[in-house]
VEXZA-596561 format. One record per residue: residue number from 1; residue in three letters; x, y negated, z of N, C-alpha, C, O in turn. Coordinates in Angstrom, 1 decimal. Each point is the difference from the previous one (the first is absolute). Example, Ala and Ser with C-alpha at 12.3 -4.5 7.8 and 13.67 -1.06 7.14 Angstrom:
1 | ALA | 13.2 | 5.7 | 7.8 | -0.9 | -1.2 | 0.0 | 0.9 | -1.2 | 0.0 | 1.0 | 0.0 | 0.7
2 | SER | -1.4 | -1.1 | -1.4 | 0.9 | -1.1 | 0.0 | -0.8 | -1.1 | 0.8 | 0.5 | -1.1 | 0.1
***
This chain:
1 | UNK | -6.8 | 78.7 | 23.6 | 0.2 | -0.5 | 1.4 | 1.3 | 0.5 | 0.5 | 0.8 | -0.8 | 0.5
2 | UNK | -0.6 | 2.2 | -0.5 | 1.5 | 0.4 | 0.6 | 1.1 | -0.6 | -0.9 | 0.9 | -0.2 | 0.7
3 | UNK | -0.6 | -0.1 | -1.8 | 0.9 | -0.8 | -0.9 | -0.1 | -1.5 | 0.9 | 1.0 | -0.6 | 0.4
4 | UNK | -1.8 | 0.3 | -0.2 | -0.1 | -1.5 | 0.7 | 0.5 | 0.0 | 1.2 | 0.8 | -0.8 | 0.4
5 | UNK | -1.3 | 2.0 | 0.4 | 1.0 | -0.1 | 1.3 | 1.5 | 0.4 | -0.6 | 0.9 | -0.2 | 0.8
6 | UNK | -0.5 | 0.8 | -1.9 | 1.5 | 0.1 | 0.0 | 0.7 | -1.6 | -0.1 | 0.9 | -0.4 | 0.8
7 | UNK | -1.4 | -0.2 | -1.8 | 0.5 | -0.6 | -0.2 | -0.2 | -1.3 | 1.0 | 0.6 | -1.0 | -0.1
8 | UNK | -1.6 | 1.4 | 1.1 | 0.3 | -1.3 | 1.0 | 1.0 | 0.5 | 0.8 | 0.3 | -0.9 | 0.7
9 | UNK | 0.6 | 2.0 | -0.4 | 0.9 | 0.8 | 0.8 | 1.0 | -0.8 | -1.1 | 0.5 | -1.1 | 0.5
10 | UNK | -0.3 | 1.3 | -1.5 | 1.1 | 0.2 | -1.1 | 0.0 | -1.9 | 0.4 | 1.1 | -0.6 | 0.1
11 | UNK | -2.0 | 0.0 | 0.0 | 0.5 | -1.8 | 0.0 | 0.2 | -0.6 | 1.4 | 0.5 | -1.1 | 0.3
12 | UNK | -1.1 | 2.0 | 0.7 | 1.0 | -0.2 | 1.2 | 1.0 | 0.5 | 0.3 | 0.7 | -0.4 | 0.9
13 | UNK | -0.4 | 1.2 | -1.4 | 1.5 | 0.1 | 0.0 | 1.0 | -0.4 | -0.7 | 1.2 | 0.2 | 0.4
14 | UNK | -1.7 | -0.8 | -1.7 | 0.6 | -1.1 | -0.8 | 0.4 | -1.4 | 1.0 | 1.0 | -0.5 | 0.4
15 | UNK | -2.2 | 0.3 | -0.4 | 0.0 | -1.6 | 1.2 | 0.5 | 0.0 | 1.2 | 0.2 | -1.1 | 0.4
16 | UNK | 0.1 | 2.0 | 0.4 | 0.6 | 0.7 | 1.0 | 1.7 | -0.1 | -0.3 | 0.8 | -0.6 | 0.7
17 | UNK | -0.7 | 1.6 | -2.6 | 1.5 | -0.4 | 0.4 | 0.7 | -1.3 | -0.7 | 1.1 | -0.3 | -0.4
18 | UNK | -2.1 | -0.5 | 0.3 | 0.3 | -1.4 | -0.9 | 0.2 | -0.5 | 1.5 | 1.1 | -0.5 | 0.2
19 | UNK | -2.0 | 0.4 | 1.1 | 0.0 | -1.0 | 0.8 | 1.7 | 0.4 | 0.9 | 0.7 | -0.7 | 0.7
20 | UNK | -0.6 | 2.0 | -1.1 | 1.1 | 0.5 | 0.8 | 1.5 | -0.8 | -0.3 | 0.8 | -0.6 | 0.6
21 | UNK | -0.8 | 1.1 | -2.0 | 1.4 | -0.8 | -0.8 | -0.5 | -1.3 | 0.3 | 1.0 | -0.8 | -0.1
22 | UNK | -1.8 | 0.2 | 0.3 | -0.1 | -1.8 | -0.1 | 0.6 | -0.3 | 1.1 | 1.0 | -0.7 | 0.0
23 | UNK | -1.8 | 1.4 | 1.3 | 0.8 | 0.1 | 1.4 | 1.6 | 0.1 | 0.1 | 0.8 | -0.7 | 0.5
24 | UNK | -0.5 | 2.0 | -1.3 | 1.7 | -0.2 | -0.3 | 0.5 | -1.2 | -0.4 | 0.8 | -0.5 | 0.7
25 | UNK | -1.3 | 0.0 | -1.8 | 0.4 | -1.3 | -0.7 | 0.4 | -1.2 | 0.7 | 1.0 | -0.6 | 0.0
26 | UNK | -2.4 | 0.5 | 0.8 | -0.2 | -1.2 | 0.7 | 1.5 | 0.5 | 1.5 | 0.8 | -0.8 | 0.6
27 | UNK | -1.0 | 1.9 | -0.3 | 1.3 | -0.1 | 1.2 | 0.8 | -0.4 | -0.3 | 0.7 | -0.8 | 0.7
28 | UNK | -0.1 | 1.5 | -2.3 | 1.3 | -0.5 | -0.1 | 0.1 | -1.2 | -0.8 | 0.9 | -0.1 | -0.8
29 | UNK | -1.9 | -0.8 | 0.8 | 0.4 | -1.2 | -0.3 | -0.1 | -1.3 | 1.0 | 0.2 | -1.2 | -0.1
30 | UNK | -0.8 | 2.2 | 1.4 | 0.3 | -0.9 | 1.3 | 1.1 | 0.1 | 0.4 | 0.7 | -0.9 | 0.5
31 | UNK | -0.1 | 2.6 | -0.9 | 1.3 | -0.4 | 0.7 | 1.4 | -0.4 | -0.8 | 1.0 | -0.2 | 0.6
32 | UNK | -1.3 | 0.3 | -1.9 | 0.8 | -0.6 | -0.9 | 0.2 | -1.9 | 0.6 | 1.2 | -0.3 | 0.3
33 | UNK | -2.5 | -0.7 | -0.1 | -0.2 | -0.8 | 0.6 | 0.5 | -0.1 | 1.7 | 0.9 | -0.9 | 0.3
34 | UNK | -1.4 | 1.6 | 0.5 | 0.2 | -0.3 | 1.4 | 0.7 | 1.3 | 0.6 | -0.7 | 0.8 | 0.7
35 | UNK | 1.6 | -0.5 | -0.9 | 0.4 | 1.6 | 0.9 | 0.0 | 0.0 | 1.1 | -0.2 | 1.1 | 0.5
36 | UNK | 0.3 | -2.4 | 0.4 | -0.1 | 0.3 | 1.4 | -1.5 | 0.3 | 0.5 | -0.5 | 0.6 | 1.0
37 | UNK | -0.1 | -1.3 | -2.0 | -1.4 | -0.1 | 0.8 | -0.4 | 1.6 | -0.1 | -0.3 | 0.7 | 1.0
38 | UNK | 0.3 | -0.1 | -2.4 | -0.3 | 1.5 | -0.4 | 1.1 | 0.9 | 1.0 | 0.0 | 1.2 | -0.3
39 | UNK | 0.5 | -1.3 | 0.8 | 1.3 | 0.4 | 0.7 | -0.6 | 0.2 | 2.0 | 0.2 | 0.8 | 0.8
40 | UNK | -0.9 | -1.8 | -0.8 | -0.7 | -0.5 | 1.3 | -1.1 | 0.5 | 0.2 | -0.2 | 0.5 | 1.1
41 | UNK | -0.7 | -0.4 | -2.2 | -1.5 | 0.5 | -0.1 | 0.0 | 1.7 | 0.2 | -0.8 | 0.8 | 0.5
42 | UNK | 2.3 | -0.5 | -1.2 | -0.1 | 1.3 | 0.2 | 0.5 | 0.9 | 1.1 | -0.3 | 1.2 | 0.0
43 | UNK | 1.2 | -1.8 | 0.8 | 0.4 | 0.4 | 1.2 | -0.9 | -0.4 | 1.3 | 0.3 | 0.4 | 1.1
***
């Protein structure tokens, strides 16, 4: 049982830092595409 809660800790934070870099990914391929708009959103 405690091995199982590890490893549900150990795959959210896997999934956690997959969804993170995807987030990176995806910004800078908006603003590779649109810099004004990424430029606007963030000010």
């Amino acid at each position: 049982m405690h091995g199982l809660v590890v490893d549900w800790s150990y795959w959210a934070r896997h999934v956690a830092g997959h969804l993170r870099v995807a987030g990176l990914v995806s910004e800078l391929r908006l603003e590779t595409l649109d810099p004004p708009a990424v430029l606007g959103r963030l000010q």
